[in-house]
C-alpha positions in Angstrom: -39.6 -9.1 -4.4 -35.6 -8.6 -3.1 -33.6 -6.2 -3.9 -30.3 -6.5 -4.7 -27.2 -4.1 -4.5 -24.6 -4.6 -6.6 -21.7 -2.8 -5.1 -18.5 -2.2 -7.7 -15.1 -2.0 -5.9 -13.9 1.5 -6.4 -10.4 0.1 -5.0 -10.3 -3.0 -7.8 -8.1 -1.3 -10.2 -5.5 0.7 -7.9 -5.8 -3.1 -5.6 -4.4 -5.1 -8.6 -1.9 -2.6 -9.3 -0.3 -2.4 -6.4 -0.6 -6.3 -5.8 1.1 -6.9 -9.1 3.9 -4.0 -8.1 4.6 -6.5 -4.8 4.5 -9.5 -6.6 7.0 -8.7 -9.5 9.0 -6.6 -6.7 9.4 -9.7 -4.4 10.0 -12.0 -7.1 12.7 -9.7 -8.2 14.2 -9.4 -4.6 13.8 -12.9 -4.2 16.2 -13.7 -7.6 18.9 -11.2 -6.5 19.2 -12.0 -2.9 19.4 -16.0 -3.6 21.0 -15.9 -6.8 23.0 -12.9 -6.4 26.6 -14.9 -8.0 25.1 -15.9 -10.7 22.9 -12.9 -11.7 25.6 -10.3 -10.3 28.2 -12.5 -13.2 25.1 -12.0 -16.0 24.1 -8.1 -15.0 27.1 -6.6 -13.9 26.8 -5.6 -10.4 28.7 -6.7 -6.9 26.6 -10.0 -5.4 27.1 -7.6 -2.4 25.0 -5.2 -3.5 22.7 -7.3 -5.6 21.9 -9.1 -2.2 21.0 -5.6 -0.4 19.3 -4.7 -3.4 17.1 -7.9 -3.0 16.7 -7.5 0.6 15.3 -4.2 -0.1 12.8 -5.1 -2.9 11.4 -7.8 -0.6 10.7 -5.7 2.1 9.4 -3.0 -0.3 7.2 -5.6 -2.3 6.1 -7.1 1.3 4.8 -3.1 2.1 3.2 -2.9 -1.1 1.5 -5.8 -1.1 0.1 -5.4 2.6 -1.3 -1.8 1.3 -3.0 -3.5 -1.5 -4.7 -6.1 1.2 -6.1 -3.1 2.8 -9.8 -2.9 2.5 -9.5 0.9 2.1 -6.3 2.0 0.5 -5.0 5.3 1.9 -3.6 7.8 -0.9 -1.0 9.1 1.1 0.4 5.5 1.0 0.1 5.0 -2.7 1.0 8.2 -3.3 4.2 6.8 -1.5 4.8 3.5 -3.7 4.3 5.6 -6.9 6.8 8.4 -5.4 9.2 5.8 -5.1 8.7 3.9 -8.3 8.9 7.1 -10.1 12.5 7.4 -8.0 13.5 3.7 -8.6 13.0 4.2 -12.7 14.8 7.7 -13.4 17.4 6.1 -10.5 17.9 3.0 -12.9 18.2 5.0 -16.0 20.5 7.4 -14.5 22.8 4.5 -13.2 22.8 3.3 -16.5 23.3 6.4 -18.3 26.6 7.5 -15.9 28.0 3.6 -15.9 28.0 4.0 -12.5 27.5 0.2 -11.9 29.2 -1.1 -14.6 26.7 -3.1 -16.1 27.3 -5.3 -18.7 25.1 -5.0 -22.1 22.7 -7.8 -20.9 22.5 -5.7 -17.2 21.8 -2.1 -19.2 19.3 -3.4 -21.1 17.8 -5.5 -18.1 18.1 -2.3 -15.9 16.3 0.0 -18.3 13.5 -2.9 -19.2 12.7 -3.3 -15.4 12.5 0.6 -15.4 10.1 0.4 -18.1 8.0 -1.9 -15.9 8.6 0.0 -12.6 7.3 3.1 -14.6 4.5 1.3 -15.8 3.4 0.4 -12.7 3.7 3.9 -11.4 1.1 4.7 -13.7 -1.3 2.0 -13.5 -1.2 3.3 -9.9 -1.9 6.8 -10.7 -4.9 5.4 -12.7 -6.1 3.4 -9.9 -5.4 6.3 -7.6 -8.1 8.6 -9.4 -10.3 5.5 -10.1 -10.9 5.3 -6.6 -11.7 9.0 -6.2 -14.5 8.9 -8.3 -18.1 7.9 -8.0 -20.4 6.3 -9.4 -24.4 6.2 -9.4 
């Protein structure tokens, strides 16, 4: 008779997090820096900065992404993405709070939705995080 091993991927939960966080992120970066006119006219902001915005989400999702290909995810580097997506949402609330971008009413409520989400993601992370700590028989 064989035996078999079934191994469970303690990483599963904390790798779909994070590759979800770099897909959404890139997409996002990918509509601001291409489309900046048109979406900068709709939210509010400069195309300027809705380009370096972009440039910097793609980047970001691209480093996000590659942590959540690693076979073992370090949590010094997901403790990173969550640091900064914990940053990124109180940042976006607080810019829409002060005015300080002059948003329009479609780009506050599209500022604090994608906070929502960036929060959210934050703490799927922090459940993947401590699903990956733990052991199971």
């Amino acid at each position: 008779m064989t035996a078999v091993t079934v191994t469970t991927d303690r990483m599963k939960f904390l790798r779909l997090a994070l590759a979800a966080d770099a897909v959404v992120t890139g997409g996002n970066g990918l509509v601001y820096l291409a489309l900046a006119g048109p979406v900068g006219t709709l939210l509010g902001p400069d195309a300027g900065l809705l380009r370096g915005i972009g440039i910097f989400l793609l980047v970001y999702g691209a480093a996000v992404g590659f942590l959540a290909s690693r076979r073992d995810i370090g949590p010094a580097g997901t403790k990173a993405v969550i640091a900064l997506n914990i940053i990124w949402t109180l940042a976006s609330v607080a810019t829409v709070v002060t005015g300080a971008l002059d948003f329009t009413t479609i780009g506050a409520i599209w500022a604090i939705a994608q906070a929502l989400v960036v929060g959210a993601f934050a703490e799927l992370q922090i459940i993947g995080l401590r699903k990956s700590r733990t052991r199971h028989p």
